[in-house]
C-alpha positions in Angstrom: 202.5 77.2 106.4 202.9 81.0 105.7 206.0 82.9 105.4 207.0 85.2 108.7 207.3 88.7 107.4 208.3 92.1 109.3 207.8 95.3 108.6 208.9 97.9 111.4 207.8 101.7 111.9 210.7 103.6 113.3 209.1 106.1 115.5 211.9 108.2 116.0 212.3 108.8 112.5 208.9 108.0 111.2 209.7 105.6 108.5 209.3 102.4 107.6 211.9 99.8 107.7 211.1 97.3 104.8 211.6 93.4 105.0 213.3 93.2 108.8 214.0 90.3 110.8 213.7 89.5 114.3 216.4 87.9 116.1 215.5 85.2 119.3 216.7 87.7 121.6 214.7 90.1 120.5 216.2 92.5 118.4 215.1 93.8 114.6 217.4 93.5 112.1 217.6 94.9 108.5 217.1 92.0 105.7 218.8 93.9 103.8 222.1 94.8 104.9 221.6 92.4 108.3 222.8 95.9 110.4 221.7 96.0 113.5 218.5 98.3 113.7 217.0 98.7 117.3 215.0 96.4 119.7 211.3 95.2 119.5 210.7 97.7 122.3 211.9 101.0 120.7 210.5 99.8 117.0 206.9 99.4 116.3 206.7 96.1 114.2 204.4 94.9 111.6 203.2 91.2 110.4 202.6 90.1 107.5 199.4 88.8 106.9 200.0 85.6 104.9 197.4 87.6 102.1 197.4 89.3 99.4 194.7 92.0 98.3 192.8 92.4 95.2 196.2 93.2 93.3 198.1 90.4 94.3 199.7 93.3 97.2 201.1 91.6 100.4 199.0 93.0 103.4 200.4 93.8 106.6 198.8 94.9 109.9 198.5 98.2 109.6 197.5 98.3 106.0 194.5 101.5 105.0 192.5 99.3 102.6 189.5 101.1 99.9 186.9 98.7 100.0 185.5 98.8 96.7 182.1 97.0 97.7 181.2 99.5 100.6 183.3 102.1 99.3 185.1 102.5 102.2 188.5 102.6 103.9 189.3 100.5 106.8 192.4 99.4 108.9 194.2 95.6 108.6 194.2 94.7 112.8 194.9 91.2 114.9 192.0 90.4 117.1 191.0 87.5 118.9 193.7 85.6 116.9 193.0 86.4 113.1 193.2 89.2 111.1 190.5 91.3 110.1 189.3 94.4 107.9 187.3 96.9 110.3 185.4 99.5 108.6 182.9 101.3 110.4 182.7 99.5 113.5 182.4 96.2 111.5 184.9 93.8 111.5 184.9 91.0 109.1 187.3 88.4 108.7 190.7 89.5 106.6 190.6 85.9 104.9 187.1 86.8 103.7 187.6 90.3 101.7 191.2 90.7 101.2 190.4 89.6 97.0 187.7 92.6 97.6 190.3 95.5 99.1 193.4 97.7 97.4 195.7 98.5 100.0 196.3 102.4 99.8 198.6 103.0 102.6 199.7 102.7 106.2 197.9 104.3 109.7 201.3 105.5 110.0 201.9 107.5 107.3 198.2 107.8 105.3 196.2 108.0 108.7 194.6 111.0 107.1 192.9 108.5 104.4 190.8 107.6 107.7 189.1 110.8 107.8 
């Protein structure tokens, strides 16, 4: 079984909140310090992916990924219960490519990678 990771994007401040927690009652917590941060609701929060890319990365949804193979960027998303890489309008399987793609940033702070 894969290890539940968070990420969170704070929208307020626009940064990201590295290795968070989410409590049963629904609030996101700092692994870090364990200070309280803000609930699910105001946070935007980020899985991780149970992958790695072609660098041995963690991937999280989210993720801007350079396909080196189509030479390409595309966007880490949940659908239909899976992950996947969609480039294009194509969406492939995450589990399929993610030894293929080099995560080079976020579609909250690199959106402009996307063109």
């Amino acid at each position: 079984m894969r290890k539940h990771k968070f990420r969170a994007w704070d929208t307020e401040e626009e940064k990201m909140l590295y290795e968070v927690d989410i409590s049963s009652d629904g609030y996101v917590m700092k692994h870090e310090y364990g200070n309280y941060v803000g609930v699910v609701e105001e946070l935007i929060v980020i899985e991780y992916t149970g992958m790695q890319d072609m660098e041995g990365t963690d991937i999280y949804e989210g993720h801007i990924c350079w396909d080196k193979r189509n030479e390409c960027y595309g966007v880490i998303e949940f659908d239909e219960g899976k992950y996947v890489f969609v480039w294009d309008n194509i969406v492939e399987d995450l589990c399929e490519v993610n030894k293929e793609i080099e995560i080079d940033g976020n579609i909250f702070e690199d959106v402009h990678l996307l063109g």
